[in-house]
Phi, psi and omega in degrees: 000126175276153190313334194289312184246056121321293189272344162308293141322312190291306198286329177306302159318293174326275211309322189293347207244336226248319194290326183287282248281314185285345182279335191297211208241126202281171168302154169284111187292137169315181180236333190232101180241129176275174179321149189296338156293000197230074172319115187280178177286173167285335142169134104120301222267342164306322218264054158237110169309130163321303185232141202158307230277314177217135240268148207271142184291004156219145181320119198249118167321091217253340183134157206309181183210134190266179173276346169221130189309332192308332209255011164277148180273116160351275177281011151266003210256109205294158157212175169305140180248026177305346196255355181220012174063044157253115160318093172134195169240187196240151177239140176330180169197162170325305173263006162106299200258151179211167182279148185196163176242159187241118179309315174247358167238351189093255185260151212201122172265106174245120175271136145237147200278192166284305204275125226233099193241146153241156161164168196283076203302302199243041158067028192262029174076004151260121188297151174253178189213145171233153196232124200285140177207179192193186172192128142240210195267044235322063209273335219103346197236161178310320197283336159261051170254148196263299187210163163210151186217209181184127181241132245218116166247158196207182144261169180199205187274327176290307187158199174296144170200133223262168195256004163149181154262125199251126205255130146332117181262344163262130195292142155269180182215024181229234152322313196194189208247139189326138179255160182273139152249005189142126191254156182215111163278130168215156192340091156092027175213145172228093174259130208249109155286156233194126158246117190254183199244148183246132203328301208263027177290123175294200191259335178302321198246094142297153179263330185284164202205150181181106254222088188244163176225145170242118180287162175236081168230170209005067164076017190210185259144097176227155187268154182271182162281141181274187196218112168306139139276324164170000000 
C-alpha cells in the first residue's frame, strides 16, 4: 500500500467514526447548577448522601455539657456536618451558615437554624436536644437545596456530644428535596415528619407528609421506613 492511500484510508476511517459518535444519545441536562466544584444531582430524589444519612456508631465530643441541655449556647456549639457528607465537625458561624466541602457534592453551605427541640431520649430524666439544620449548593434556588436534618446531642462523662444525624427518608417526587417539619424525642426513639414534593407541588409548598421513628440503640439511631401520610 502506498503512503497516498494509507493516509486516504486513515481519514475514511476518522469521518466514519466521527459519524456513529454524532448519532448516540445526547447527555441528561441538570436540573440544578451549582458552583463548578459542586456538581448537582440529576434530580430531586439523588440529594440524599450515601453517608451520612445514618449517624456514625460513637458518639463525637463536641465541648463541655452543663447538667441541663437547655442552658447551652447554641449558636456557639460545632456540630457534625455528616448529614451533607462533610467530615468532621463545622463551626458555627455569625450568619448561621458556612462553607464547606462536601464528599458527594463539593463546595457547600451548611445552616444550622434557631430551632432548637427537647426532650428525653434515654429516660434518665434529662432532655437530649436536637439542632434543625440544612446544606444546599449556594446555587440559590429550591432545587439547590441537598438535605435537611437533625442533629441530636446528648451527655456523656466526656462533655456534650453529639449521637448522630437524622436525614429525610422519603424521595420527593417533585421539584426538590424533602424537608424536615419536626422532630419529637422520646425513650429510645425520634420521630420525625417530612414534607416531601408531589410532581405537581410548586418549590415554595410541598404537600406530601411522611412520618419516620428512629430507634435509638447501642449508641446509634436507625430508621424505620417511612409512613406516607398524604
Amino acid at each position: 500500500m502506498t503512503i497516498g492511500k494509507r493516509f486516504a484510508s486513515t481519514g475514511l476511517m476518522g469521518l466514519l467514526l466521527l459519524s456513529a459518535g454524532c448519532g448516540g444519545p445526547g447527555a441528561s441536562p441538570r436540573i440544578s447548577a451549582g458552583p463548578p466544584s459542586a456538581p448537582a444531582p440529576s434530580s430531586p430524589a439523588a440529594a440524599v448522601p450515601p453517608t451520612g444519612s445514618s449517624p456514625t456508631a460513637s458518639a463525637a465530643v463536641v465541648g463541655p455539657a452543663p447538667g441541663d441541655l437547655h442552658e447551652v449556647d447554641w449558636a456557639s456549639t460545632p456540630f457534625p456536618g455528616e448529614y451533607c457528607d462533610v467530615p468532621g465537625l463545622v463551626r458555627s458561624s455569625d450568619s448561621d451558615q458556612v462553607k464547606e466541602h462536601s464528599r458527594t457534592w463539593g463546595a457547600v453551605h451548611v445552616f444550622r437554624y434557631a430551632e432548637v427541640t427537647y426532650g428525653d431520649l434515654d429516660g434518665d430524666g434529662r432532655d437530649e436536644a436536637a439542632i434543625s439544620v440544612s446544606c444546599d449548593n449556594g446555587g440559590g434556588t429550591a432545587s439547590g437545596q441537598l438535605v435537611f436534618g437533625y442533629v441530636v446531642f446528648g451527655r456523656s462523662a466526656a462533655g456534650l456530644v453529639a449521637l448522630g444525624s437524622l436525614t429525610a427518608r422519603q424521595r420527593p417526587s417533585g421539584v426538590a428535596t424533602t424537608r424536615m417539619g419536626g422532630v419529637v424525642l422520646g425513650p429510645g426513639r425520634a420521630t420525625v415528619t417530612e414534607h416531601w414534593y408531589h410532581p405537581e407541588d410548586p418549590t415554595c409548598c410541598p404537600q406530601g407528609r411522611a412520618t419516620t421513628v428512629w430507634t435509638y440503640e447501642n449508641q446509634r439511631f436507625v430508621p424505620t421506613s417511612p409512613r406516607i401520610t398524604s
